[in-house]
N, C-alpha and C positions, 0 to 999 in steps of 0.2 A: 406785542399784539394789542390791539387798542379794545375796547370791550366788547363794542358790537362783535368784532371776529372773533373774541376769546368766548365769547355766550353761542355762536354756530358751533365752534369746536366741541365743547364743551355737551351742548347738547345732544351733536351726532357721535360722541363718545371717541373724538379724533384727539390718538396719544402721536406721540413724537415722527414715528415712525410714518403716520400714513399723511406728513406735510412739510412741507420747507419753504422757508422764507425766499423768494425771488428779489432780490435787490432791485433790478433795472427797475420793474413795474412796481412794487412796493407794494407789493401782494403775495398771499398766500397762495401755494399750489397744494393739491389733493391728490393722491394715490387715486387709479381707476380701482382698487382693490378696496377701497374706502368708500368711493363713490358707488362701487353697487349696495355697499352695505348700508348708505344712507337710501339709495331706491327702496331699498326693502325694507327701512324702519319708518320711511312717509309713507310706504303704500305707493309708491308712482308705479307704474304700467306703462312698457313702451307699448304700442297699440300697432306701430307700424314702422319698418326700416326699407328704404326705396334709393335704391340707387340711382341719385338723378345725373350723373355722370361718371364715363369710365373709359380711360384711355393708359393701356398698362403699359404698350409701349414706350410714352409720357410716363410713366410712376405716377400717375394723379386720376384721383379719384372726388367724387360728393356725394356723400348721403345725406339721405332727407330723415330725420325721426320727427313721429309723432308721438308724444307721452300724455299721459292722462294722471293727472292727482285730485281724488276729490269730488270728479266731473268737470277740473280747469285743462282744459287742452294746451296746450304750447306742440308748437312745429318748429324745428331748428335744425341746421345743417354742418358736417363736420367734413371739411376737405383737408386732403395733404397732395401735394404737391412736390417737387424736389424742392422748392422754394423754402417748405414746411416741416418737410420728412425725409428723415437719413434713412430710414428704414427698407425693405425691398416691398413690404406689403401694404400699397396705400389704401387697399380696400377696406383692411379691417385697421389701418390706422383714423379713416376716416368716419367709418362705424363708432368705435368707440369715442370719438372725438365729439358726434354727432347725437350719443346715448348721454355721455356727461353733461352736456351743453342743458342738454331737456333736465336730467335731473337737479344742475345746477340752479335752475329757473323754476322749475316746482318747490326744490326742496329752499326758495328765497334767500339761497346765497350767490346769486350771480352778482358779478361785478363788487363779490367780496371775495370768492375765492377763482382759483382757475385749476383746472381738469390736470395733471401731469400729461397725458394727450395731448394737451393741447402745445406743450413745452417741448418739441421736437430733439432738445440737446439737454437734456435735464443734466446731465455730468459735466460736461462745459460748461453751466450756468453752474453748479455746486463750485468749479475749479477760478474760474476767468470771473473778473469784473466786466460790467458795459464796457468802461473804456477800453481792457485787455481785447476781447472780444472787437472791437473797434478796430484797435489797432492791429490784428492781427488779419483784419478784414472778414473774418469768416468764409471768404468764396466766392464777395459777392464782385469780383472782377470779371470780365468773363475772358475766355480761350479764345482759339483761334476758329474752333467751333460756334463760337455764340454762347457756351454754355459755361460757368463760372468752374473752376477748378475743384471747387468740394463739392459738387455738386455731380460733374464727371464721373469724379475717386466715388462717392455714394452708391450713383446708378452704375457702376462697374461689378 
């Protein structure tokens, strides 16, 4: 961990448990259970959550947040998609994706840390390397549908 990220950790009081090293990206990810506790130690306020898109038939969702720290506004958006998300619930994956994003940006650790939200396969990435993951394609072929095979098995 190089110092700038070991002085974020450190500050928001992030022990072992609420982070793991992402290989591909070469970055830290953050527990959402981490991330509200850092909301509430800077004082951030989300002010407003809007769904600016929603097709559930699609699995895919976007939320719009507006957070406040300070009197600094930031506005940011969190979508999942089956592209993004294994999950059945893309509404509140895209919610929470969408509340980290803003806290990550008030609390001035974006594009040092990233949300677990936003890591759609966090146990795959713990298990597989990039390349593993590569080579094993993850889904991204598609059927005879149009729609890639893990992707199918997912929304099933």
């Amino acid at each position: 961990m190089d110092k700038k990220t070991m002085e974020l950790a450190k500050k928001h009081g992030l022990k072992k448990e609420d982070l793991w090293f992402m290989k591909h990206a070469k970055k830290w990810a953050i527990t959402h259970k981490a991330m509200e506790r850092i909301a509430m130690d800077e004082k951030i306020t989300i002010v407003d959550l809007d769904i600016s898109f929603v097709d559930l038939p699609m699995n895919s969702c976007v939320v719009k947040c507006t957070a406040v720290k300070n009197g600094i506004k930031t506005i940011t958006f969190g979508e999942a998609t089956p592209k993004n998300n294994k999950n059945s619930y893309p509404v509140a994956m895209a919610e929470k994706r969408s509340i980290d994003r803003a806290i990550l940006k008030l609390a001035g650790m974006h594009g040092d840390f990233y949300s677990e939200d936003e890591i759609y396969f966090r146990e795959e990435q713990k298990k597989n390397s990039p390349d593993e993951a590569a080579k094993n394609n993850n889904g991204d072929n598609a059927g005879a549908d149009g729609l890639p095979p893990a992707i199918q098995e997912r929304m099933s």
